[in-house]
N, C-alpha and C positions, 0 to 999 in steps of 0.2 A: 660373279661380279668381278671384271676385269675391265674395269677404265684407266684412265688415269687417276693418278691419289692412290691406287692400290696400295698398304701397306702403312699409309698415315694414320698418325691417332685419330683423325675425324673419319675414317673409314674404318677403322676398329673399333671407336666409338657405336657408330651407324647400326655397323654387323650385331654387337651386344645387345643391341638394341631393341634391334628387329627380332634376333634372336628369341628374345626375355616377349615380346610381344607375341610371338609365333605359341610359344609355350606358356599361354596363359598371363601373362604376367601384367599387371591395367593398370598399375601406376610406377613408373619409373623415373628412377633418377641417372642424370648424367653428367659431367663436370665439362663437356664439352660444347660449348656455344654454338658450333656451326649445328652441330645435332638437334639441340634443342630448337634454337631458332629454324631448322630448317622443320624438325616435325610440328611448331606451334604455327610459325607464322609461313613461310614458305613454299611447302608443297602445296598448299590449292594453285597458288601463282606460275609454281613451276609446270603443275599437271594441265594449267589451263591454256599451258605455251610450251606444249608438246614436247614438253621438259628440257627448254634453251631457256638461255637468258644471256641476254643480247647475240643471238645466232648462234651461243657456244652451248654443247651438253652441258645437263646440270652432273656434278662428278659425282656417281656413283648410281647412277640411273634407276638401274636395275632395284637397288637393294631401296630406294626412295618408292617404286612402283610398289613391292613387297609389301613395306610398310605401309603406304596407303589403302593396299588393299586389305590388309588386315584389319586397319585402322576404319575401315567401311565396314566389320563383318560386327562390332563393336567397342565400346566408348575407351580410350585411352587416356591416362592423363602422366604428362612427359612434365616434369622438373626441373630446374638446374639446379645444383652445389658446384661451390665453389671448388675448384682442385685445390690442392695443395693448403688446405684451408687447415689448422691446428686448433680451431677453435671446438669449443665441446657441442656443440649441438648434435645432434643423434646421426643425421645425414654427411655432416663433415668429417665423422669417427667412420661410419659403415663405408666411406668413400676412401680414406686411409688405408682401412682393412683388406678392403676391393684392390686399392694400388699394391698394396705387398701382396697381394695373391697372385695380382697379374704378373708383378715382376719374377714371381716361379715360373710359370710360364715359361721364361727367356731361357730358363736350365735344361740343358741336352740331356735326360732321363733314358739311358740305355735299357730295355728290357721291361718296359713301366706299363707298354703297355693298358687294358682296359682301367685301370686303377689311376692313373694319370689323365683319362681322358672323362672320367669321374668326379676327381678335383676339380679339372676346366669346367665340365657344367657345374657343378655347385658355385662355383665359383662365380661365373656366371646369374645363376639363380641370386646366389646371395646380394650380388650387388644390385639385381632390378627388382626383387621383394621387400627394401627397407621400406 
């Protein structure tokens, strides 16, 4: 997956996403709107117009094709939470948690190897299994 947007949170988003979809996961949540709105309301529209919208690609093509396709093989259900949300509800705490995991992530880990890339999927997991 190398369009433009490469590397923005709605394509980091997307990838989690798809990710947590690929690996079983049937109900997820995401604090990213363009994500949600594009897996609830969007991709038929996009799939049914050869994935442009008004002549231009839709950004991230490939990884939206993935996800539909998976999203065909069966039933998903995509959520939003609020980012940065402090309130207690179950989903705005596990979204917190997911953000300080991610922000590990960012740390240059010399030598961390399988055990780092360990964390990343749970990491992962955790945040599209609440």
């Amino acid at each position: 997956m190398s369009e433009k947007g490469e590397g923005s949170a709605q394509v980091g988003q997307l990838r989690v996403v798809l990710s947590a979809a690929q690996h079983g996961a049937s109900h997820i949540y995401t604090d990213s709107y363009a994500v949600f709105k594009g897996a609830t309301k969007w991709i038929g529209h996009w799939a049914a117009n050869d994935w442009q919208v008004n002549s231009f690609p839709v950004w991230e093509t490939d990884g939206w094709k993935q996800f539909l396709e998976t999203g065909e093989k069966r039933v998903l259900h995509i959520d939003w939470v609020k980012g940065h949300n402090r309130s207690n509800t179950i989903t705005a705490q596990f979204n917190q948690q997911v953000g300080s995991l991610i922000r590990l992530q960012q740390i240059d880990i010399v030598d961390a190897g399988q055990e780092w890339e360990c964390l990343l999927e749970w990491c992962t997991c955790f945040t599209i299994l609440t």
